[in-house]
N, C-alpha and C positions, 0 to 999 in steps of 0.2 A: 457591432462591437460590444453587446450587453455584456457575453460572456468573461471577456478579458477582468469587467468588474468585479467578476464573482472572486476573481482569482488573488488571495495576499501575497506580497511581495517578495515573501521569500518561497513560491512556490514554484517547485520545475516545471519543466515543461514533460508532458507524457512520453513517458519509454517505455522501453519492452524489454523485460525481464525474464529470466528462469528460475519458477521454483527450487531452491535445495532446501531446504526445512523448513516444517513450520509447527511452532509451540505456543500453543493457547495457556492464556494462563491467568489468575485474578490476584491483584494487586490486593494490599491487608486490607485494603480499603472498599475491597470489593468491585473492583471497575472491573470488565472483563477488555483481555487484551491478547495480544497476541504479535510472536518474535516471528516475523518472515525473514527467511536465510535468502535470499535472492543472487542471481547475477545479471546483469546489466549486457543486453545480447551485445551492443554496441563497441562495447571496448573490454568486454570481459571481466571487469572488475564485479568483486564479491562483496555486498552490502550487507549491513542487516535493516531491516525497516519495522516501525512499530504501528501494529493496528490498535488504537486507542479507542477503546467505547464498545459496546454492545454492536451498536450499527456497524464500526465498523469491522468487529470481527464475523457478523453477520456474510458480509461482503467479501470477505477473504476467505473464507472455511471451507471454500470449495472446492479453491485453488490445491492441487494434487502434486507431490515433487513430480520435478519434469517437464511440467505444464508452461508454457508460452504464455503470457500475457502483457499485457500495456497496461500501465497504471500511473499515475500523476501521483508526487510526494513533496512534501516541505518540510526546509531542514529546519530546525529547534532546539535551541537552547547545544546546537552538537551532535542533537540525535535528527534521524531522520523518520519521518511518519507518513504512515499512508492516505492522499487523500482521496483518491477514487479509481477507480479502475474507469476501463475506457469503453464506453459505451453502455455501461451498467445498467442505464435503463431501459434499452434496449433488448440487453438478452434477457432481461428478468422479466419479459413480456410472454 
């Protein structure tokens, strides 16, 4: 059960999603981030989710419109943000 620890409490559980847009972009503050336009394969609803930080737009940049994936997100403050894709370390081998 280590894993459940990692996880803060306002975090979802992993879904699977469709690319519709995605816009990299840096904050005046210089953070680099990034707006994923997503749908939610489940129930079809249309999100937007933010990739916050270097890492993680590292980890979403690859993601193409179209593309199927699973990712895990936490809501905040109203917004929703990405916190990892599913099996990342995995494919990145």
């Amino acid at each position: 059960q280590y894993e459940d620890q990692l996880v803060s409490e306002s975090a979802e559980p992993l879904q699977a999603f469709i690319m519709e847009k995605y816009e990299p972009g840096t904050t005046p503050a210089g953070v680099a981030f990034a707006k994923m336009y997503v749908k939610n394969t489940a129930n079809d609803k249309q999100s937007m989710v933010f990739a916050q930080g270097q890492e993680a737009v590292e980890k979403t940049k690859h993601l193409s419109k179209g593309s199927e994936f699973a990712m895990q997100t936490r809501i905040e403050n109203g917004f929703t943000f990405f916190v990892k894709l599913e099996d990342a370390d995995k494919r990145s081998a």
